[in-house]
C-alpha positions as CSV (number, residue, x, y, z in Angstrom):
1,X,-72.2,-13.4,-43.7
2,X,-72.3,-16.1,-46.5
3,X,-74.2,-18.0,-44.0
4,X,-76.7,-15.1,-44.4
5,X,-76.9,-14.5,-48.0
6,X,-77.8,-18.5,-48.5
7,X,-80.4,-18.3,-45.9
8,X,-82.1,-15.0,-48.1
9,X,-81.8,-17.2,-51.2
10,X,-83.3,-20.0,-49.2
11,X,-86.4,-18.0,-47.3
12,X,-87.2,-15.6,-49.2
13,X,-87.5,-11.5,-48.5
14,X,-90.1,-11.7,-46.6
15,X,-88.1,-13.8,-43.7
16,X,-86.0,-12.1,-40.9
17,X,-82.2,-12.8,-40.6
18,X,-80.6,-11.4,-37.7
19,X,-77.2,-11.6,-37.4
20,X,-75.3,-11.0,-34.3
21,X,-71.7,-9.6,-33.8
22,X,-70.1,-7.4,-31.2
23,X,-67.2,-6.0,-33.5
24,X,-66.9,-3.1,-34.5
25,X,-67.7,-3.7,-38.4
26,X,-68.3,-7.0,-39.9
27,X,-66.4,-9.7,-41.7
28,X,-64.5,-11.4,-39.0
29,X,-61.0,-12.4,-40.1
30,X,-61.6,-10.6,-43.0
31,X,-60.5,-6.6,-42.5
32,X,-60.0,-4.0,-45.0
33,X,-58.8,-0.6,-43.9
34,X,-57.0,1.8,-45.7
35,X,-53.0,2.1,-45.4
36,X,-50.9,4.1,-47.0
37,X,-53.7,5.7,-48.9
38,X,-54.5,2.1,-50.1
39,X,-57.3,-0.6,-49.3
40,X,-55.2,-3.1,-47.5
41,X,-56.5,-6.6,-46.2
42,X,-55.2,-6.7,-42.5
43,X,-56.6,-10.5,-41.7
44,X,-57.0,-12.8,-44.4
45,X,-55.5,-11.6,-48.0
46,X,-55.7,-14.1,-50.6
47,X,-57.9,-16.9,-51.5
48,X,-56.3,-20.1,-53.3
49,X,-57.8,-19.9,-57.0
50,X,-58.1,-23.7,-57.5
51,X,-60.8,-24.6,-55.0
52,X,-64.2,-23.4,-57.1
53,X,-66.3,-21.6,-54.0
54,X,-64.7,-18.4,-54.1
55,X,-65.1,-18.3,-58.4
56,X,-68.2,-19.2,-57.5
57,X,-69.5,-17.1,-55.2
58,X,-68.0,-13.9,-57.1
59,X,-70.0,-14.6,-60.1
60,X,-73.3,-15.0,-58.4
61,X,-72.5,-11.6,-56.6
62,X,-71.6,-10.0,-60.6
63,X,-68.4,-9.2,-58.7
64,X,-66.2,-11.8,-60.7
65,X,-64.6,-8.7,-62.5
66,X,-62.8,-7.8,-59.5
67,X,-60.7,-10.4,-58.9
68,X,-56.7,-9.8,-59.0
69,X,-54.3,-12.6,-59.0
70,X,-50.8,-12.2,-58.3
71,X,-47.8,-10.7,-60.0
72,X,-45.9,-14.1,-60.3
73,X,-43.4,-12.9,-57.7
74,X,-42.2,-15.7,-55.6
75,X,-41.5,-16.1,-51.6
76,X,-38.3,-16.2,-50.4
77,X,-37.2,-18.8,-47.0
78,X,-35.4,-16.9,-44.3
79,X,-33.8,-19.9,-42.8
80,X,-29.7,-19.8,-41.3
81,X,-29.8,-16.1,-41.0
82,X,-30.0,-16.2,-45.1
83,X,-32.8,-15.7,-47.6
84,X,-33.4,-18.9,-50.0
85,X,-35.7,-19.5,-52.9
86,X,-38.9,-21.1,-51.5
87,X,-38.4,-24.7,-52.5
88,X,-40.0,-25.8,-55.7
89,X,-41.8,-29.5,-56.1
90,X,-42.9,-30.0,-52.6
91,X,-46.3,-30.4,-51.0
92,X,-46.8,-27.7,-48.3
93,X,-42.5,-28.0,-47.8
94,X,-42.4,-31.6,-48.1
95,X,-39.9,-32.4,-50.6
96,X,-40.7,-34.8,-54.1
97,X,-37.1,-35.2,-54.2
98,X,-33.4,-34.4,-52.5
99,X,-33.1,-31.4,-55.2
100,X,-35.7,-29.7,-54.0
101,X,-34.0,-28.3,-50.8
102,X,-30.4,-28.6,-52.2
103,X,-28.6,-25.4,-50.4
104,X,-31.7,-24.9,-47.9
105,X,-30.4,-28.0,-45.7
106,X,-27.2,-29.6,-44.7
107,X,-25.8,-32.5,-47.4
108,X,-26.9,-35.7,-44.7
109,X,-30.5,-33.9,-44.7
110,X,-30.1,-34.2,-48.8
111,X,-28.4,-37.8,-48.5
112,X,-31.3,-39.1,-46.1
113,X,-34.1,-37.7,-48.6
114,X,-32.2,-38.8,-51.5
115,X,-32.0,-42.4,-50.1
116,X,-35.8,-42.5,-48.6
117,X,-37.2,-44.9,-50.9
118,X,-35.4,-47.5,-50.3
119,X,-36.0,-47.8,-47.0
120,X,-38.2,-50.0,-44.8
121,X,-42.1,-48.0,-44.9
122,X,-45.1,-48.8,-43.8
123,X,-48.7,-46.9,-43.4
124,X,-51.7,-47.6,-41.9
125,X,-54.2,-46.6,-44.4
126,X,-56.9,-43.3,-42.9
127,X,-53.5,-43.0,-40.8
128,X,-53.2,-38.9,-39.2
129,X,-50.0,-38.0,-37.8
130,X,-49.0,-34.6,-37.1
131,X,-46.8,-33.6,-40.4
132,X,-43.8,-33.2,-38.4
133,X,-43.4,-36.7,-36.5
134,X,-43.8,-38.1,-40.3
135,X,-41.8,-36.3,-42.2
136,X,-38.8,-35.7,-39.6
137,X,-38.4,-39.6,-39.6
138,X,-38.4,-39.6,-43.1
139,X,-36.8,-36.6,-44.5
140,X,-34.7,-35.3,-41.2
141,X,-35.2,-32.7,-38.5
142,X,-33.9,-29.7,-41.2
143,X,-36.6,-30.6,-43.1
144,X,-39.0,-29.7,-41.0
145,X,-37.9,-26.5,-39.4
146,X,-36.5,-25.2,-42.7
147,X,-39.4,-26.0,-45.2
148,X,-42.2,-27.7,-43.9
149,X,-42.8,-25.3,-40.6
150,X,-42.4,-22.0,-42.4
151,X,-45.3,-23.1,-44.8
152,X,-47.5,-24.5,-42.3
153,X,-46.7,-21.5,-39.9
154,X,-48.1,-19.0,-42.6
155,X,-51.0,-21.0,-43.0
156,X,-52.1,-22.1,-39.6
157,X,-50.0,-19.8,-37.0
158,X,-49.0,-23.3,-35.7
159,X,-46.5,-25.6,-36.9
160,X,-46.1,-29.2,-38.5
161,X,-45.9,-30.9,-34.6
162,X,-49.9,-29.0,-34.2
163,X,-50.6,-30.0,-37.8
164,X,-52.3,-33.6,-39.3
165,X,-50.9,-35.0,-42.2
166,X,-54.5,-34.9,-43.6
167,X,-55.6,-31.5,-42.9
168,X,-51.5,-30.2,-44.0
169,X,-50.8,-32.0,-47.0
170,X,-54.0,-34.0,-47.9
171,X,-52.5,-34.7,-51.4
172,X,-49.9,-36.6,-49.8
173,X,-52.6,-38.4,-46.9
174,X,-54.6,-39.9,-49.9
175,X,-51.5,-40.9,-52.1
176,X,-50.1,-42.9,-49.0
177,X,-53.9,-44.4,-48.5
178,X,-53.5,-45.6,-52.2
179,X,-50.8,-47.5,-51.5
180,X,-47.7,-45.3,-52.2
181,X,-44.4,-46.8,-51.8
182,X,-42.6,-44.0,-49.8
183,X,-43.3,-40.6,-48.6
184,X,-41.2,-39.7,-51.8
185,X,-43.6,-41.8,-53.8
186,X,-46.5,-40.2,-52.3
187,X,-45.5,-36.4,-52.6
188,X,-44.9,-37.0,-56.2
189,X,-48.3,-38.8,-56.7
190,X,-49.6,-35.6,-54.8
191,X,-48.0,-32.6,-56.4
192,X,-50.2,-30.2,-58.4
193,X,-51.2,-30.3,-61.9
194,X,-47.5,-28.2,-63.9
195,X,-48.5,-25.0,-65.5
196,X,-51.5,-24.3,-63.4
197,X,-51.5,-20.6,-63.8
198,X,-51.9,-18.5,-60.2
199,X,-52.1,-20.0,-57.4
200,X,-53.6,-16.7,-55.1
201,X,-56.1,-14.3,-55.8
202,X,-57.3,-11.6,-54.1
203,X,-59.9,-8.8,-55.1
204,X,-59.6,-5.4,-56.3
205,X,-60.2,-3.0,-53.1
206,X,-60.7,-5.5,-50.5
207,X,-62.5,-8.0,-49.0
208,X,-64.6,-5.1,-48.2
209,X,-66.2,-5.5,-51.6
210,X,-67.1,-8.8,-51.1
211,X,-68.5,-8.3,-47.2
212,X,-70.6,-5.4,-48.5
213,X,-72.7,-7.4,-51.3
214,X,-73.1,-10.5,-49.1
215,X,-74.8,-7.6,-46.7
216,X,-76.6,-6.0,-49.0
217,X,-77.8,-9.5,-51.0
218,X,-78.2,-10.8,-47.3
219,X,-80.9,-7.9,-46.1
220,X,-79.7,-9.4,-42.8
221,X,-80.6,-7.0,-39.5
222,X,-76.8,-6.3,-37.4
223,X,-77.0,-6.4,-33.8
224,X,-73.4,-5.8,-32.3
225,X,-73.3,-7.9,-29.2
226,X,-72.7,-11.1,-28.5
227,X,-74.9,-14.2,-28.0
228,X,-74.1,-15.6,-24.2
229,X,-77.3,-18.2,-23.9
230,X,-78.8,-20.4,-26.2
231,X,-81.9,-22.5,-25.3
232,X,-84.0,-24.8,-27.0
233,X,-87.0,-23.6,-28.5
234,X,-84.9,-21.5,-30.0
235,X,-84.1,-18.6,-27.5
236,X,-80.9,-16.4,-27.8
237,X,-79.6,-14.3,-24.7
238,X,-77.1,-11.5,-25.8
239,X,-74.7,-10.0,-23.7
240,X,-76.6,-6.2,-23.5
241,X,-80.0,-8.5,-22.4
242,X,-82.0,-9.1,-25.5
243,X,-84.1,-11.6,-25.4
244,X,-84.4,-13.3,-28.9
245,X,-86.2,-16.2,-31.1
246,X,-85.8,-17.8,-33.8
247,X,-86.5,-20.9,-35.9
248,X,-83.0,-22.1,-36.5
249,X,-79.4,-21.4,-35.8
250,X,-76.2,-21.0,-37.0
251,X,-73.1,-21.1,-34.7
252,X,-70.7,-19.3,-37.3
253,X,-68.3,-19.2,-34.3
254,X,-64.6,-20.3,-32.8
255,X,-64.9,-23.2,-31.0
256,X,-63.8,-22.0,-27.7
257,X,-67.2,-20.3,-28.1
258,X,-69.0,-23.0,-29.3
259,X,-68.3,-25.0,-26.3
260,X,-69.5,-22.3,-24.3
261,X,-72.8,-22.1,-26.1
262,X,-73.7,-25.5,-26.7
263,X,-72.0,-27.6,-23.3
264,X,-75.8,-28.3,-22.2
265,X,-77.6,-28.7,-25.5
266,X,-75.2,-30.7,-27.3
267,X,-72.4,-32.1,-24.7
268,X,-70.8,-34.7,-27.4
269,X,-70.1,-31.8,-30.0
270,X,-68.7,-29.1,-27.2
271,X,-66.3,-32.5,-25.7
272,X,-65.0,-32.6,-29.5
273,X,-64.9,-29.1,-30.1
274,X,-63.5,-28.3,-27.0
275,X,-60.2,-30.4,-28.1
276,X,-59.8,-28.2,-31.2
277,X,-57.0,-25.9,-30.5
278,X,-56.6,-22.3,-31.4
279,X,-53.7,-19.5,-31.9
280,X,-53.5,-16.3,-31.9
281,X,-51.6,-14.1,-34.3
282,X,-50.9,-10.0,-35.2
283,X,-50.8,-8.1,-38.4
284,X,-48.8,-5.2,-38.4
285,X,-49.0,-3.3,-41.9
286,X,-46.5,-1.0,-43.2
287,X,-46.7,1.7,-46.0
288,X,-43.3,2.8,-46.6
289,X,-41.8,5.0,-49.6
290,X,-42.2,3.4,-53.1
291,X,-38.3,3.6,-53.5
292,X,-37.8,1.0,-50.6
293,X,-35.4,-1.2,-52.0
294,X,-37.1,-4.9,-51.2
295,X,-36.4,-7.9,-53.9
296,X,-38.8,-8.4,-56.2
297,X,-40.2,-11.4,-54.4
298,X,-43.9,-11.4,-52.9
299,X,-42.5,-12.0,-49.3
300,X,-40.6,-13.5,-47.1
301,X,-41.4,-17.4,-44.8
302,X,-39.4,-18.0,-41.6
303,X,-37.6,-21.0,-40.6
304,X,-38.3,-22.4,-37.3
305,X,-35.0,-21.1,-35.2
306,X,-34.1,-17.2,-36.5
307,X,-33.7,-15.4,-34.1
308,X,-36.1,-12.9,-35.7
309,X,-40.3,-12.2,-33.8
310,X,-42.4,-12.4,-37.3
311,X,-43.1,-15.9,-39.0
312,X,-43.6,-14.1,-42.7
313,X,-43.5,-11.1,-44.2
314,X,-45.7,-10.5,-46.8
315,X,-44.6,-7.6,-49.5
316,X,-47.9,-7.2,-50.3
317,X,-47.1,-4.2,-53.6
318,X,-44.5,-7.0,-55.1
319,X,-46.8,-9.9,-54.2
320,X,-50.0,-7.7,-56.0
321,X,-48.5,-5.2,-57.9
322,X,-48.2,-1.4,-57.0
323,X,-51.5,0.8,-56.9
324,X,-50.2,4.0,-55.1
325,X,-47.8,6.2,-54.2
326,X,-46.1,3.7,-51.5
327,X,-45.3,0.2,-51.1
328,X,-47.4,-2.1,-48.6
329,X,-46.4,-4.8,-46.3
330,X,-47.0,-6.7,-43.3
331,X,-45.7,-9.4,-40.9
332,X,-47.2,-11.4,-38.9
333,X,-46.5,-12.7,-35.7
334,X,-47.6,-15.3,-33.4
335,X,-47.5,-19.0,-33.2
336,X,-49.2,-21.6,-31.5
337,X,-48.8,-22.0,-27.7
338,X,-47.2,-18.6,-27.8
339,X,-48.8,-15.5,-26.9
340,X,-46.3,-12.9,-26.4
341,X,-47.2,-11.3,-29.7
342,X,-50.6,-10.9,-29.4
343,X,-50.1,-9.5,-25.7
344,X,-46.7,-7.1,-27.1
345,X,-47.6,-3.7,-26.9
346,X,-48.2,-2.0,-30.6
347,X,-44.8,0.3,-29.8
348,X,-43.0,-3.3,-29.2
349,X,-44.9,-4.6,-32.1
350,X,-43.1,-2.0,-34.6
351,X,-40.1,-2.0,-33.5
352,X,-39.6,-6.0,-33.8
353,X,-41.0,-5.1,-37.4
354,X,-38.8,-2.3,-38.2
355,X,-35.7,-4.7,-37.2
356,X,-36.8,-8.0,-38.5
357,X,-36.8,-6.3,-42.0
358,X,-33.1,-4.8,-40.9
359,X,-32.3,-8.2,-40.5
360,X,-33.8,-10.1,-43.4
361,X,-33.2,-7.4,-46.1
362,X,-30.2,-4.8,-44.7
363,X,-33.0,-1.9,-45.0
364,X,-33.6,0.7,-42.9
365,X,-37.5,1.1,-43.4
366,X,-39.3,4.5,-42.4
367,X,-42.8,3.9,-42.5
368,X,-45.6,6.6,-43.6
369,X,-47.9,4.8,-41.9
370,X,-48.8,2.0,-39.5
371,X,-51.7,-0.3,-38.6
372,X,-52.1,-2.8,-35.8
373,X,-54.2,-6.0,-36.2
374,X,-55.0,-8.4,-33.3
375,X,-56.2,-12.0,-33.9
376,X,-56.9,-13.6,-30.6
377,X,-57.9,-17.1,-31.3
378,X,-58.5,-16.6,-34.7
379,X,-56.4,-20.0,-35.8
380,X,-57.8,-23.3,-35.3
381,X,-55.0,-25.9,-35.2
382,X,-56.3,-28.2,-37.6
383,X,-53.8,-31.4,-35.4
384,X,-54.1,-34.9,-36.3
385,X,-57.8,-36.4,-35.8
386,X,-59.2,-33.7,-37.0
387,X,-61.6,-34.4,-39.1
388,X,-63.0,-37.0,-36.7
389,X,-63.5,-34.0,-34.2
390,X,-65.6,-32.1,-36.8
391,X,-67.5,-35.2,-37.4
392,X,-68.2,-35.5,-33.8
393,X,-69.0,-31.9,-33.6
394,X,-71.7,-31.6,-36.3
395,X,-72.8,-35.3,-35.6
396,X,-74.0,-34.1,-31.6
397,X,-76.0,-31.2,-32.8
398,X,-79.9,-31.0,-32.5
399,X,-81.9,-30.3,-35.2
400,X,-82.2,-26.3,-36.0
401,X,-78.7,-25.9,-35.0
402,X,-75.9,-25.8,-37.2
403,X,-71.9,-24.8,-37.3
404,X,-69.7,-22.8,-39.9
405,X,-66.1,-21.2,-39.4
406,X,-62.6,-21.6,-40.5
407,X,-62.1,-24.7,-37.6
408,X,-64.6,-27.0,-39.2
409,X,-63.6,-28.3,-42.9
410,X,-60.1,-25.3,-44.2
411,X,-59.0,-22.3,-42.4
412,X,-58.7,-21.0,-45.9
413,X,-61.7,-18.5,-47.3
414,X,-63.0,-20.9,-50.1
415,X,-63.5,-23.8,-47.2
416,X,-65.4,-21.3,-45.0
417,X,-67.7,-20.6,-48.1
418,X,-68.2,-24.1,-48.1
419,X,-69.1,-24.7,-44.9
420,X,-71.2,-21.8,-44.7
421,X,-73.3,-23.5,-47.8
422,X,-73.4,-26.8,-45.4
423,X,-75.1,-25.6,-42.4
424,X,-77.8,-24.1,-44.3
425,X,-78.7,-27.4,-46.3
426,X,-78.5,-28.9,-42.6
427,X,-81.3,-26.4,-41.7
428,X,-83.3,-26.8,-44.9
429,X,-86.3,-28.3,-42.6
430,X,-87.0,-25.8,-40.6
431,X,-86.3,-22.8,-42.8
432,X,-88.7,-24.4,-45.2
433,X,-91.4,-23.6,-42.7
C-alpha cells in the first residue's frame, strides 16, 4: 500500500494503479479489529520511534497527531519458571556487562561474561554469524536462552541460531568491524544513545488509520485475488483468470511467493530468495475485566526452555495505557521450524493462553472476548548472509520489476516503508513514461 501511494505521487492522477490481494481486507501483517469494544492491532503493533520513515510518512499523511507512545511500563523475562526484569544495557539481550543479567543466569554464566575481555578474540571484519554461535562462546549457553532468544523470538518468531549478527544486533556487527576489542567492547560501543525517550509507538485506533489514507491518497483499484503468472511485457495472470498489463511491477510479496513468480524471469533472484526462510506465528487477543490483577509491566518475553506454548505476552492496556472498559492482551505463539501453533485448533489455542497466564502470573483470566490471528509465513528469518541474499535478489531482477516486504531490508514497519520507497525509485524509468 505504501508502494501505491509513492507510485500516485510519482504518476500522477491520471495513471492506473492496480493492486492485487486475495485477503479479505488490506494491510497485510498489519490488522486492526475491534476487541473488547476496543481497536486492537492483531499483527504488527508498534513501530520503533527512532528509525525516521514511520515520523515521516505520518506527517505527509497530516496523521502525525495520532501517534501514541508507550506508558513507560517495562517487560518482564519469564525464564526458570520465574518472572525477571528484562535486562537493562544490552543489545537485543546481549549483555554490556556481567551486571546486566545478575539473578537471570547462574554465577559461572556471570563469571564467564565478567571475564570476557580478557580473553583471546578475533573477527573477521563484514563477518555474519548467527547471534547464537557468537554470543554462546562468548557469554555462555544461559545467555542465550535466557536473554538473547526471548528478544529475538518476539522480533522474528525465530531464534538467535536462525538470526545474523548483522540483521540481530547490527550495532554490535559494525562495532566489531571497527575494530572492537571484545564482544563486551563492542556492545558497549553499540548501545543506544541514554535518555532517548520511547522507544515504541503505535497510533491512536489502529493501523487501520494509517492503511485507510495510504488507500485513499493511493486512488489505487483492489482486485482480491492473487497474481499466479507473470510474463514479460508486462502481463499478469490472477488466480480467478484475469488477464492484466501493465508498465511495471512491484512484487510486495513473501518470498516463498516470489520464487514462485519470478523462477523463469529472474532465476538468480528466486535461487537467493528461495534460501530466505520463513515462520509462522498466531495472535490470540484477550479482553478480560479491567480488575484483572497483571503487574504493571507492558508484557511478558519467554526464555527458551519453559514449559509454557506462547513466546511473549503482550499486556497491551499496561503497555498503552487503558482506553475502555477492559484490559487487552495477546500472546503469541509460534517459532521457527515449528508449526504446531499455527496448525492448533483456536479451542487449543485458548486454552494454552488461559494457562500460560495461570502459570506466569497465578491468575485465573475469564475473558469477555476472544480473537484468533493466523500468520502463516508471515516471518522471514533474517539468518546470517542475509543481506547478500537481498543483494542477489534485487541485483537478478529485469527492469520494470521490483521487490518490497518485511524479508528484504527489517521485518519491522519503518524498514518496510523503506523499502516500499526503494522499488519505486528502481521503477522511475518506466513510470516516467
Amino acid at each position: 500500500m505504501t508502494a501505491a501511494y509513492r507510485l500516485r505521487a510519482a504518476v500522477g492522477a491520471d495513471a492506473s494503479i492496480t493492486l492485487f490481494d486475495p485477503a479479505d481486507k488490506l494491510g497485510g501483517v498489519l490488522r486492526t479489529e475491534r476487541v473488547g469494544g476496543q481497536p486492537m492491532d492483531l499483527g504488527a503493533e508498534a513501530f520503533v520511534l527512532r528509525r525516521p520513515e514511520m515520523p515521516a510518512l505520518l506527517a505527509e499523511l497530516g496523521l502525525t497527531d495520532r501517534e501514541r507512545v508507550t506508558t513507560g511500563a517495562r517487560p518482564l523475562i519469564y525464564s526458570g519458571q520465574t518472572l525477571h526484569p528484562l535486562p537493562a544495557e544490552t543489545v537485543a539481550g546481549i549483555p554490556s556487562s556481567a551486571a546486566s543479567l545478575t539473578g537471570l543466569v547462574d554465577d559461572a554464566t556471570v563469571a564467564r561474561i565478567d571475564a570476557e575481555p580478557a580473553r583471546p578474540f578475533s573477527w573477521q571484519p563484514g563477518g555474519d554469524p548467527a547471534v547464537a554461535e557468537l554470543v554462546a562462546d562468548r557469554f555462555g549457553e544461559q545467555t542465550v536462552a535466557r536473554s538473547v532468544d526471548p528478544l529475538l523470538g518476539g522480533v522474528y518468531a525465530g531464534s538467535a541460531a536462525t538470526i545474523g549478527l548483522r540483521a540481530g544486533a547490527p550495532s554490535v556487527a559494525a562495532a566489531l568491524d571497527r575494530g572492537a576489542a571484545s564482544l563486551t567492547d563492542a556492545v558497549r560501543r553499540g548501545l543506544p544513545p541514554p535518555g532517548g525517550g520511547p522507544v515504541f509507538g503505535a497510533l491512536d485506533g489502529g493501523y487501520q488509520v494509517l492503511l485507510d489514507e495510504l488507500a485513499r491518497r493511493g486512488r489505487f483499484r483492489w482486485v482480491q485475488a492473487a497474481v499466479t503468472g507473470l510474463e514479460p511485457g508486462w502481463e499478469l495472470h490472477d488466480e480467478t483468470g484475469g488477464h492484466w498489463h501493465a508498465d511495471a511491477v512491484v512484487l510486495a510479496i513473501p518470498a516463498p511467493r516470489l520464487v514462485r513468480l519470478v523462477a523463469d524471469l529472474a532465476p538468480g533472484s528466486a535461487a537467493a530468495a528461495r534460501r530466505i526462510g520463513s515462520a509462522s506465528s498466531v495472535v490470540v487477543a484477550l479482553a478480560v475485566p479491567a480488575d484483572t490483577a497483571f503487574p504493571r509491566n507492558s508484557g511478558v518475553l519467554v526464555a527458551s526452555g519453559e514449559p509454557l506454548h506462547a513466546k511473549a505476552i503482550t499486556l497491551s492496556s499496561r503497555k498503552w495505557g487503558t482506553r475502555g472498559s477492559t484490559q487487552l492482551l495477546r500472546l503469541s505463539f509460534g517459532r521457527f521450524g515449528d508449526d504446531l501453533a499455527a496448525t492448533a485448533a483456536d479451542d487449543e489455542l485458548l486454552a494454552w493462553s488461559l494457562d500460560d497466564l495461570a502459570a506466569v502470573f497465578g491468575l485465573t483470566v475469564d475473558p469477555v472476548e476472544v480473537r484468533v490471528q493466523r500468520w502463516i509465513d508471515a516471518m522471514p528469518q533474517y539468518g546470517p548472509g542475509h543481506a547478500d541474499l537481498v543483494a542477489r535478489v534485487r541485483a537478478g531482477l529485469p527492469p520494470g520489476l521490483a521487490v518490497a516486504g518485511s524479508y528484504l531490508d527489517g521485518i519491522g514497519v519503518p524498514a518496510c516503508i523503506a523499502a516500499a520507497g526503494r522499488a519505486v525509485e528502481a521503477l522511475q524509468a518506466e513510470v516516467a513514461r
